[in-house]
mmCIF file of the protein (N, C-alpha, C, O) and its ligand, coordinates in Angstrom:
data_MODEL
# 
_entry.id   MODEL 
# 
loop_
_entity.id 
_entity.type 
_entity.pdbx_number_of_molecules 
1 polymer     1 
2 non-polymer 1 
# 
_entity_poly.entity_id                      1 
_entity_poly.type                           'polypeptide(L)' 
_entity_poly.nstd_linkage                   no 
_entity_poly.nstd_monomer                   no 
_entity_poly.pdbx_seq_one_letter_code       
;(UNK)(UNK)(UNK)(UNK)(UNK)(UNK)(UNK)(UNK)(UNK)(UNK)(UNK)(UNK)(UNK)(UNK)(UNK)(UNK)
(UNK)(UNK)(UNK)(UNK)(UNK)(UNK)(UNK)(UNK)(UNK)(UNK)(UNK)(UNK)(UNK)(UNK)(UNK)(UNK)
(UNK)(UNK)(UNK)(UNK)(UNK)(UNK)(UNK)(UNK)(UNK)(UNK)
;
_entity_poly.pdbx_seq_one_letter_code_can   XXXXXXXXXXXXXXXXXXXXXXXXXXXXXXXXXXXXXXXXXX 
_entity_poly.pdbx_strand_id                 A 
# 
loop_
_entity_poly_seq.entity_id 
_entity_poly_seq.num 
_entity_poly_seq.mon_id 
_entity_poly_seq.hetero 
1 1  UNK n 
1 2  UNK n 
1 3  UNK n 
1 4  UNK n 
1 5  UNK n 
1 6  UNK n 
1 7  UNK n 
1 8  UNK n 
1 9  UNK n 
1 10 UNK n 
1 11 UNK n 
1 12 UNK n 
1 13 UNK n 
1 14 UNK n 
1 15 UNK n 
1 16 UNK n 
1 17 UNK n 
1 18 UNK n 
1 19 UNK n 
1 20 UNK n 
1 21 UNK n 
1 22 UNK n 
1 23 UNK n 
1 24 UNK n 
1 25 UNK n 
1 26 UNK n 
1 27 UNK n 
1 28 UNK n 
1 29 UNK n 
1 30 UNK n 
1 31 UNK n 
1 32 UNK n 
1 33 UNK n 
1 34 UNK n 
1 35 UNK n 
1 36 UNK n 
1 37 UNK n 
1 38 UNK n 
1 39 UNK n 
1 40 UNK n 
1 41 UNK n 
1 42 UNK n 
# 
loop_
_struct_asym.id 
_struct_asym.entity_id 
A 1 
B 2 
# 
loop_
_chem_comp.id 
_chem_comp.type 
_chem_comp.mon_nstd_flag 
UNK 'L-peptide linking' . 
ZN  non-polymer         . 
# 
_pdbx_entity_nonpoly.entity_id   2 
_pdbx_entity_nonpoly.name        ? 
_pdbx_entity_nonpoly.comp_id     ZN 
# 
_pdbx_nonpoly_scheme.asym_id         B 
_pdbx_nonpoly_scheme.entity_id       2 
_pdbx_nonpoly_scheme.mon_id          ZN 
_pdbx_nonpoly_scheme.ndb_seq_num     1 
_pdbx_nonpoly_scheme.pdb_seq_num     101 
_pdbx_nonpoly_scheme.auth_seq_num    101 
_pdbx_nonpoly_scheme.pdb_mon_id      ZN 
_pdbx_nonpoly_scheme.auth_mon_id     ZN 
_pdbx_nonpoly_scheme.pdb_strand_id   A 
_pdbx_nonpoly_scheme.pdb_ins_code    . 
# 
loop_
_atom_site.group_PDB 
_atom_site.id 
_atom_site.type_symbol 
_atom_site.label_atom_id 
_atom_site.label_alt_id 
_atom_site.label_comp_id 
_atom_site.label_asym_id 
_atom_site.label_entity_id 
_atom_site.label_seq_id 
_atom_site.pdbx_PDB_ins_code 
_atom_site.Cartn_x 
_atom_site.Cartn_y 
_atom_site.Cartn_z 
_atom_site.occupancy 
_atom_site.B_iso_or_equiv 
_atom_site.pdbx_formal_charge 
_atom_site.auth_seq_id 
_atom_site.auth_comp_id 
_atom_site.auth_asym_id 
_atom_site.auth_atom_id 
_atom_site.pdbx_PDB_model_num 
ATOM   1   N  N  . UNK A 1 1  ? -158.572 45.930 63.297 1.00 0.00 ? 1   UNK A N  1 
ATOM   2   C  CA . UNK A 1 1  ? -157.509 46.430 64.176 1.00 0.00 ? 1   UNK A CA 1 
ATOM   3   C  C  . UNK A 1 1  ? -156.828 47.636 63.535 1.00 0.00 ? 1   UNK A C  1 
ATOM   4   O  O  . UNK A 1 1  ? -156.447 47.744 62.369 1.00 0.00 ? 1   UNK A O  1 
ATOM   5   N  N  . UNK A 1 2  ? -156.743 48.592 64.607 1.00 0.00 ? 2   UNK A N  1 
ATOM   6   C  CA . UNK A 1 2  ? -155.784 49.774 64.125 1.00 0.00 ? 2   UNK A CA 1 
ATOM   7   C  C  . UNK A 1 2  ? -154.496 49.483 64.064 1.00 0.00 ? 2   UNK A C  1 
ATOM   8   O  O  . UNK A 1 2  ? -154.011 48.775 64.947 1.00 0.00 ? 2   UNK A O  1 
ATOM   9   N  N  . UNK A 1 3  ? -153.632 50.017 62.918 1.00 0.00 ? 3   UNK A N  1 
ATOM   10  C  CA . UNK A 1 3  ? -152.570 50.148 62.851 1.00 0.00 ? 3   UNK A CA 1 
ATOM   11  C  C  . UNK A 1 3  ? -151.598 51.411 63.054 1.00 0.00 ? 3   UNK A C  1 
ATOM   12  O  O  . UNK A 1 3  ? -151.541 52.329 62.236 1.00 0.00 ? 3   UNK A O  1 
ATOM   13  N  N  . UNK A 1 4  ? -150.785 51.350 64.317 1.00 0.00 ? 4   UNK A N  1 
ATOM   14  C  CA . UNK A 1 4  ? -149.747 52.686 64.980 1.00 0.00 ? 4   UNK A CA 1 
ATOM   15  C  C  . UNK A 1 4  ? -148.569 52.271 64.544 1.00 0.00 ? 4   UNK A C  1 
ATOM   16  O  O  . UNK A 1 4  ? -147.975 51.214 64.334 1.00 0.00 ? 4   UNK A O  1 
ATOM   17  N  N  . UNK A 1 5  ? -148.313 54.081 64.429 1.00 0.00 ? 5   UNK A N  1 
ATOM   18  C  CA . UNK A 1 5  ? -146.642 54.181 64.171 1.00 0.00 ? 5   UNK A CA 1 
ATOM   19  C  C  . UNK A 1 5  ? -146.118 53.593 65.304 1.00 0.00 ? 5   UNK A C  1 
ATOM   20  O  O  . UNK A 1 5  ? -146.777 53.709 66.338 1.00 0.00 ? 5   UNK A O  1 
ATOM   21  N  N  . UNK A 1 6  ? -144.915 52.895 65.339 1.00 0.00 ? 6   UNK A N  1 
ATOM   22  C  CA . UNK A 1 6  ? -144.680 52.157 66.769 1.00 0.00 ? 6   UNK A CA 1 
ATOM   23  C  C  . UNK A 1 6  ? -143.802 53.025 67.247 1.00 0.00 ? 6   UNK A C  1 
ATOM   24  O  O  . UNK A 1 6  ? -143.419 52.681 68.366 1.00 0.00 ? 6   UNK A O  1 
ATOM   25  N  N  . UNK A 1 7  ? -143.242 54.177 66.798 1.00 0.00 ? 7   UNK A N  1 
ATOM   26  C  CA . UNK A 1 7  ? -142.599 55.274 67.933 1.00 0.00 ? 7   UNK A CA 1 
ATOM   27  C  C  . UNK A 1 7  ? -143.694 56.027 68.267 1.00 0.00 ? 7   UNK A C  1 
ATOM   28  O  O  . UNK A 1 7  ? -144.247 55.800 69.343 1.00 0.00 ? 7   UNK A O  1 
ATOM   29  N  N  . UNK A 1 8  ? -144.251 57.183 67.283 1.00 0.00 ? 8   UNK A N  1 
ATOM   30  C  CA . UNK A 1 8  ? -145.164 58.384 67.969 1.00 0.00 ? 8   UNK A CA 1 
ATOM   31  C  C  . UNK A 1 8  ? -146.999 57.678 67.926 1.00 0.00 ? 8   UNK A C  1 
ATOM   32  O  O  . UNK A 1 8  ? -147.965 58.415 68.124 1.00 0.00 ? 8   UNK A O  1 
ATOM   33  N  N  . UNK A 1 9  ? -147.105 56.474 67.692 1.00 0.00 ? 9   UNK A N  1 
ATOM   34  C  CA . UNK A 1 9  ? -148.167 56.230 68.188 1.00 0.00 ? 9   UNK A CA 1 
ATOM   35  C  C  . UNK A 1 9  ? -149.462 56.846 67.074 1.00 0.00 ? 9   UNK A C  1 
ATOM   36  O  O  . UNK A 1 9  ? -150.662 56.611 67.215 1.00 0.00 ? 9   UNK A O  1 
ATOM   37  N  N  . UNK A 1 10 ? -148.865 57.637 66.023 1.00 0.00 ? 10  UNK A N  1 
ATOM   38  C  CA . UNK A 1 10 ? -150.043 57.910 65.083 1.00 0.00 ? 10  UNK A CA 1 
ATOM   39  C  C  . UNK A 1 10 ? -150.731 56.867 64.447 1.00 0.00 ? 10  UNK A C  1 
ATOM   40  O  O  . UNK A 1 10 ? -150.260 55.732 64.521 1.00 0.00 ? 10  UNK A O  1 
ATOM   41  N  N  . UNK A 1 11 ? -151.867 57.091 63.778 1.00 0.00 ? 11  UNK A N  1 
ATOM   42  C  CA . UNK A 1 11 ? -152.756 55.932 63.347 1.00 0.00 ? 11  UNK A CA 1 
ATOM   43  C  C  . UNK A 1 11 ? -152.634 56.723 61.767 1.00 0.00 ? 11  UNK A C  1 
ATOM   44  O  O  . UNK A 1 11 ? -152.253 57.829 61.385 1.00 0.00 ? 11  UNK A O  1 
ATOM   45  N  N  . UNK A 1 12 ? -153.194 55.462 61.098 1.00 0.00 ? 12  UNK A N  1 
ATOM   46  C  CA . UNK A 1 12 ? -152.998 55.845 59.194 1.00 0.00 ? 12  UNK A CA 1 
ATOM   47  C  C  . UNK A 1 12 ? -154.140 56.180 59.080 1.00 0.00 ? 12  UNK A C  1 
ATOM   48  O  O  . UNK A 1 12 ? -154.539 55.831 57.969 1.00 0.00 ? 12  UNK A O  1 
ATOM   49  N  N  . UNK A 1 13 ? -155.067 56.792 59.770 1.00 0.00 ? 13  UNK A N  1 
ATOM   50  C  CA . UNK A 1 13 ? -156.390 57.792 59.698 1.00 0.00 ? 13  UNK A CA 1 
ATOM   51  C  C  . UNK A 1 13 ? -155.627 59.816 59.336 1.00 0.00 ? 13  UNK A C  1 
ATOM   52  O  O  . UNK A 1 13 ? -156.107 60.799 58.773 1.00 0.00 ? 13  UNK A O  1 
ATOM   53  N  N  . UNK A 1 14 ? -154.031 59.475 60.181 1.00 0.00 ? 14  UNK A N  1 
ATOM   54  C  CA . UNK A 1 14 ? -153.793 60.870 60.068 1.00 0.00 ? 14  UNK A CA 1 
ATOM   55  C  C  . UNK A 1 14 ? -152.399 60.997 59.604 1.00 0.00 ? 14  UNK A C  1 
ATOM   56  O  O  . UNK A 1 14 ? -151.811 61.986 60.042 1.00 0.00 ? 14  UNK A O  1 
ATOM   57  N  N  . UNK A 1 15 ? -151.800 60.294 58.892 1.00 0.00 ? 15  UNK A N  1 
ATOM   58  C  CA . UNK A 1 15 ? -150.469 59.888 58.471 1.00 0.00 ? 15  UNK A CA 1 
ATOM   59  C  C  . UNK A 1 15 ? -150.352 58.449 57.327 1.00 0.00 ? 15  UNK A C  1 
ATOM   60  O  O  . UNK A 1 15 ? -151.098 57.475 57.231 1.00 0.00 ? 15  UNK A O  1 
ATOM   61  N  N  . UNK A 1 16 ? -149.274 58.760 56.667 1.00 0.00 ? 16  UNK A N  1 
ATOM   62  C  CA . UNK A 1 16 ? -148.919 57.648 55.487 1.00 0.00 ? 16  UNK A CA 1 
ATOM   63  C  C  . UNK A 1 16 ? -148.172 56.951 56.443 1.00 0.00 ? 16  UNK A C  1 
ATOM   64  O  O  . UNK A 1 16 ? -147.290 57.644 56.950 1.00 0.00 ? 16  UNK A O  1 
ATOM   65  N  N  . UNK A 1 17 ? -148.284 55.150 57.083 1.00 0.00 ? 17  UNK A N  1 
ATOM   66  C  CA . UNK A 1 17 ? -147.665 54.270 57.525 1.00 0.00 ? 17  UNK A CA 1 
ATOM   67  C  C  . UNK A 1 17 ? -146.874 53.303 56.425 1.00 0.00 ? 17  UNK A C  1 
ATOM   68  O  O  . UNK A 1 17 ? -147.178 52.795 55.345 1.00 0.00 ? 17  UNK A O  1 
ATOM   69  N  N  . UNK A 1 18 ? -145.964 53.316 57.085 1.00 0.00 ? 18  UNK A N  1 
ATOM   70  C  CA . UNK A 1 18 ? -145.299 52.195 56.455 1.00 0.00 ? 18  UNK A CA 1 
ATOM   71  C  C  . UNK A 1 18 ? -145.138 50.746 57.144 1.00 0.00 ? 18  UNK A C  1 
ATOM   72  O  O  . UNK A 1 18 ? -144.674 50.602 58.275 1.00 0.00 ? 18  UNK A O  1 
ATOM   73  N  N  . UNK A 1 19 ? -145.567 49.722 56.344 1.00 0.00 ? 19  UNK A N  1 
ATOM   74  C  CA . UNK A 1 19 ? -145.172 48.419 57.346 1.00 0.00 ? 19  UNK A CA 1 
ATOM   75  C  C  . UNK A 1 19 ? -143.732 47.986 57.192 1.00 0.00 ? 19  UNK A C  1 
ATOM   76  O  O  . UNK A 1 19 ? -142.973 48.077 56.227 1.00 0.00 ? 19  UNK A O  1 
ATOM   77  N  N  . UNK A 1 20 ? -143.571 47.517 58.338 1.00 0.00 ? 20  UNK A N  1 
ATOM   78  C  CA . UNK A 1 20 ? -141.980 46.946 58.372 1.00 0.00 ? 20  UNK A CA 1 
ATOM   79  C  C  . UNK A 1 20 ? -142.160 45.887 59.629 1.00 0.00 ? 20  UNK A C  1 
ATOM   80  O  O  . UNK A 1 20 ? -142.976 45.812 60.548 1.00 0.00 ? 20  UNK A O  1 
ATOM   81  N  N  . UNK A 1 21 ? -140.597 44.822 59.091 1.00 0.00 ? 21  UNK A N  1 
ATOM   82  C  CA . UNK A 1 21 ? -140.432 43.935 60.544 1.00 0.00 ? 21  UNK A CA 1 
ATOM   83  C  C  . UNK A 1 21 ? -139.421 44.109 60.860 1.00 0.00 ? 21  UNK A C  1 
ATOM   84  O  O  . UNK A 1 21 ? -138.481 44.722 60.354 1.00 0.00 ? 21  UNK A O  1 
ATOM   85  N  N  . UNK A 1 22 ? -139.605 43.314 62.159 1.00 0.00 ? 22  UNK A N  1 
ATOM   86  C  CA . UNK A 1 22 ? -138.837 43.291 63.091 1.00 0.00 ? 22  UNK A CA 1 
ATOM   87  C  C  . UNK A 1 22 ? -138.681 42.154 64.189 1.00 0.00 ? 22  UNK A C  1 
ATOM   88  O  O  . UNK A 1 22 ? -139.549 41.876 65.017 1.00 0.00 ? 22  UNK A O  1 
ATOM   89  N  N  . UNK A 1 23 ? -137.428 41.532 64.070 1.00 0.00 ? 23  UNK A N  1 
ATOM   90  C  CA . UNK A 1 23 ? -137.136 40.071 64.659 1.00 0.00 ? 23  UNK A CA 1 
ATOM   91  C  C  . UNK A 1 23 ? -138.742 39.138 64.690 1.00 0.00 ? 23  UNK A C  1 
ATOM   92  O  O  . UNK A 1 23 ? -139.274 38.481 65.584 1.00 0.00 ? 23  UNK A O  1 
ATOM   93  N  N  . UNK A 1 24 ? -139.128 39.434 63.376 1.00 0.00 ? 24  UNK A N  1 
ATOM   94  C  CA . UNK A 1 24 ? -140.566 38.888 63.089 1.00 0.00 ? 24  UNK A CA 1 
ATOM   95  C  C  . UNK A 1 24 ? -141.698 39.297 63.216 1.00 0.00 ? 24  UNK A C  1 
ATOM   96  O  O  . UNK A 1 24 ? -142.734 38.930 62.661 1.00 0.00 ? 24  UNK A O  1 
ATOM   97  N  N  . UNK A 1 25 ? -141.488 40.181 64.060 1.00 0.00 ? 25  UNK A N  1 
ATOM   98  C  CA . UNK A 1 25 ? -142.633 40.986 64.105 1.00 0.00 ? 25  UNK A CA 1 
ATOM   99  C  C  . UNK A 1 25 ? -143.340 42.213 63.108 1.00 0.00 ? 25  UNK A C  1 
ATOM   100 O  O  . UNK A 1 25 ? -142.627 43.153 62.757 1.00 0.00 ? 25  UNK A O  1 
ATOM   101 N  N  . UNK A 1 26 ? -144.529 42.156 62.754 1.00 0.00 ? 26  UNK A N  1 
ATOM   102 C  CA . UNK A 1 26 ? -144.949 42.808 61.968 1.00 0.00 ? 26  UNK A CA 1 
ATOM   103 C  C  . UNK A 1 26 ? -144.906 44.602 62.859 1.00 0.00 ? 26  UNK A C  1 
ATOM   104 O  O  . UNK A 1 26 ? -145.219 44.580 64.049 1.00 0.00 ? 26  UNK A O  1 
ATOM   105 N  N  . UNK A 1 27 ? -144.682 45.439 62.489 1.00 0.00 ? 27  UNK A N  1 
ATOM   106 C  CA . UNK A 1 27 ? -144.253 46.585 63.049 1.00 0.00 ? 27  UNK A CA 1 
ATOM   107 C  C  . UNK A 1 27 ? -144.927 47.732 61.543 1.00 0.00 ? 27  UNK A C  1 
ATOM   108 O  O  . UNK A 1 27 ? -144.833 47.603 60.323 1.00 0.00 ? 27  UNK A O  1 
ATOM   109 N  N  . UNK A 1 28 ? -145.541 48.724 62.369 1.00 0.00 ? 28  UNK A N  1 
ATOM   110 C  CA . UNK A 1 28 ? -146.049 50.412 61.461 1.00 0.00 ? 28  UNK A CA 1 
ATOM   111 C  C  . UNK A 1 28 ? -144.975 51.344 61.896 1.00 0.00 ? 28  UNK A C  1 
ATOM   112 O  O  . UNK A 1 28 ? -144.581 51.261 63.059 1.00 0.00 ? 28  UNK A O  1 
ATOM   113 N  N  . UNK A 1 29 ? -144.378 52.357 60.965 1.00 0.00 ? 29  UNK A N  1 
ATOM   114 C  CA . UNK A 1 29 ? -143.932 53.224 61.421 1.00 0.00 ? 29  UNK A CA 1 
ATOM   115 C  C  . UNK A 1 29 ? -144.504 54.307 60.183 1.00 0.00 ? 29  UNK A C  1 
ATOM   116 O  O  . UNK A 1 29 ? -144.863 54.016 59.042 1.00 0.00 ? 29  UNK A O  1 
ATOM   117 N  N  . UNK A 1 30 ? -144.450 55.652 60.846 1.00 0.00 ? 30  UNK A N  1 
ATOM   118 C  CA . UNK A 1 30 ? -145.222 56.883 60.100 1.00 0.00 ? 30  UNK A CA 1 
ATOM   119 C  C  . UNK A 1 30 ? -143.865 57.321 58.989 1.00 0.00 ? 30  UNK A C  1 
ATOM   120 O  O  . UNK A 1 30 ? -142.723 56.870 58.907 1.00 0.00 ? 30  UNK A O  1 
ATOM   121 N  N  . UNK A 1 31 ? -144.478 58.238 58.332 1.00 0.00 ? 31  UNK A N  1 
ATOM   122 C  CA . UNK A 1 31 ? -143.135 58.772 57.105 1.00 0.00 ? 31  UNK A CA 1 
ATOM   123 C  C  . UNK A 1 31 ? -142.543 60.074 58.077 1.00 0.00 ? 31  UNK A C  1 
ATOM   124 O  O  . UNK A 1 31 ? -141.575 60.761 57.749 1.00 0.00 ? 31  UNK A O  1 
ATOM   125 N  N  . UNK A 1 32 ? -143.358 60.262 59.371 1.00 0.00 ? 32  UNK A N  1 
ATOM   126 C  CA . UNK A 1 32 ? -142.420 61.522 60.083 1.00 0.00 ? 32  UNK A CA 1 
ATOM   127 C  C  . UNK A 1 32 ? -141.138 60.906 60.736 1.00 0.00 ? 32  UNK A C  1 
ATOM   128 O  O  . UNK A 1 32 ? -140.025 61.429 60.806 1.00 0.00 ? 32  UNK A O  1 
ATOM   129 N  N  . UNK A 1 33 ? -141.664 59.278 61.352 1.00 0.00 ? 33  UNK A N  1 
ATOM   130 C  CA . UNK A 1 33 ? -140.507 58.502 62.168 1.00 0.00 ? 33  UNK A CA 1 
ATOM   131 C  C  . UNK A 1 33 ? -139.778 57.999 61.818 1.00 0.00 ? 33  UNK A C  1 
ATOM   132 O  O  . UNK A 1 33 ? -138.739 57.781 62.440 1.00 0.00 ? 33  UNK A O  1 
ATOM   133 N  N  . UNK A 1 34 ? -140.113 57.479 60.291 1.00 0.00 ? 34  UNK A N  1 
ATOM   134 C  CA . UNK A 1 34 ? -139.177 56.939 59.974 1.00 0.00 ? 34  UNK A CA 1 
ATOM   135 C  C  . UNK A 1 34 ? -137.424 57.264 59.714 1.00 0.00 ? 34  UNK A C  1 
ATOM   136 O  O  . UNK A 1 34 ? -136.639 56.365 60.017 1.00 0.00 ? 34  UNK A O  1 
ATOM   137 N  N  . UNK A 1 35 ? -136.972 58.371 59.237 1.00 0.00 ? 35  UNK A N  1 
ATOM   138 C  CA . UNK A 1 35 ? -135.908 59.095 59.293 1.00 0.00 ? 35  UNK A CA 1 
ATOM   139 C  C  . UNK A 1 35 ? -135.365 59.135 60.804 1.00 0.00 ? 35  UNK A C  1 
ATOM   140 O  O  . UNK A 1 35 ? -134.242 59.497 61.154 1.00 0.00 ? 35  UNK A O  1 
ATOM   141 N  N  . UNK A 1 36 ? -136.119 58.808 61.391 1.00 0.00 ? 36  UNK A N  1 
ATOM   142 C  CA . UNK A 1 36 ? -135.367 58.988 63.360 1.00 0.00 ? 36  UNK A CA 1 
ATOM   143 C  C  . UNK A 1 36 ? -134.853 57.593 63.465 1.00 0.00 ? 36  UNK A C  1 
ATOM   144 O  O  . UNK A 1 36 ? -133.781 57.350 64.020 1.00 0.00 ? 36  UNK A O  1 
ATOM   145 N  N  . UNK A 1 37 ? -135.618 56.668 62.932 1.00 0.00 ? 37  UNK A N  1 
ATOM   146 C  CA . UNK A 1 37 ? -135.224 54.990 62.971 1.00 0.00 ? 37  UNK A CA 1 
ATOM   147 C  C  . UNK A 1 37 ? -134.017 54.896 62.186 1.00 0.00 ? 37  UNK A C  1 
ATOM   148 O  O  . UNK A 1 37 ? -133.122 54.131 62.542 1.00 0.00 ? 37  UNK A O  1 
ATOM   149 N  N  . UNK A 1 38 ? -133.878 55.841 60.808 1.00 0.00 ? 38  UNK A N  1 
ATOM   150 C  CA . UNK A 1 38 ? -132.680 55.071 60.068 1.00 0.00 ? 38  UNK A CA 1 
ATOM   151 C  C  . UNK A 1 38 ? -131.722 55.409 60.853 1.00 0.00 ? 38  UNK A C  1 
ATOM   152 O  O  . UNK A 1 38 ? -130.829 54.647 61.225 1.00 0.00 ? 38  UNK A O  1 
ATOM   153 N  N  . UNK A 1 39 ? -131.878 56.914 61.248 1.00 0.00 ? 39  UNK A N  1 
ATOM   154 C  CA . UNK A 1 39 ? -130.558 57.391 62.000 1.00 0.00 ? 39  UNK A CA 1 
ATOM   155 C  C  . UNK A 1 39 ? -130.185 57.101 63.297 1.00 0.00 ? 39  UNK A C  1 
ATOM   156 O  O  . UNK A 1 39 ? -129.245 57.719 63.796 1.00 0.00 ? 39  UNK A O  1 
ATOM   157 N  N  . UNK A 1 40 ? -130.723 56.333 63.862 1.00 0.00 ? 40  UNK A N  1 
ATOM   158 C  CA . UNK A 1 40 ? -130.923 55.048 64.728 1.00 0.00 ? 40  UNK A CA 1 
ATOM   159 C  C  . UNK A 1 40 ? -130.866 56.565 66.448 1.00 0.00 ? 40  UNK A C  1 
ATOM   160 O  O  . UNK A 1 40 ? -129.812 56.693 67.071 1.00 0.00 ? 40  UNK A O  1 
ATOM   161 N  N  . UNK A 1 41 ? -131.559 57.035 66.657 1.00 0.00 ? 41  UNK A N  1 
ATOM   162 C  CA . UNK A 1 41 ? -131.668 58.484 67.418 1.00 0.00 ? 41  UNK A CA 1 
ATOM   163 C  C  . UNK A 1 41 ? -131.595 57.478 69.288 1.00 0.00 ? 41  UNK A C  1 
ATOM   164 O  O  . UNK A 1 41 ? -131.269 57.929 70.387 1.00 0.00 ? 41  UNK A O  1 
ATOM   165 N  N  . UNK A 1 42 ? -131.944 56.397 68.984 1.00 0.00 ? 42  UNK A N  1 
ATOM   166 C  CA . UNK A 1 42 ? -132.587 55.057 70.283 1.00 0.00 ? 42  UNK A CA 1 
ATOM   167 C  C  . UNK A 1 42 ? -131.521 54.196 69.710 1.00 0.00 ? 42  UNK A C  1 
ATOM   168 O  O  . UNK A 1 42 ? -131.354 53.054 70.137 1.00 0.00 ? 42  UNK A O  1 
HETATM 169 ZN ZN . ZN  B 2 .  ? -144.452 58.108 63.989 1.00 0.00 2 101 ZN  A ZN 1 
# 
């Protein structure tokens, strides 16, 4: 199974992912999205 950034949808074929959770859920986010998540932009 592929793993996506869960905002922009990139795959770790073309980006450094990071795993993270969320209310249990296992969740990818890229090193471009992540800075939009801390600063909570949603
Ligand atoms: Zn992303």
């Amino acid at each position: 199974m592929e793993n996506k950034c869960l905002n922009c949808g990139i795959t770790s074929e073309d980006v450094v992912l990071l795993s993270c959770q969320y209310k249990g859920e296992a969740l990818y986010v890229c090193v471009k999205c992540l800075p939009i998540l801390i600063h909570g932009s949603h």
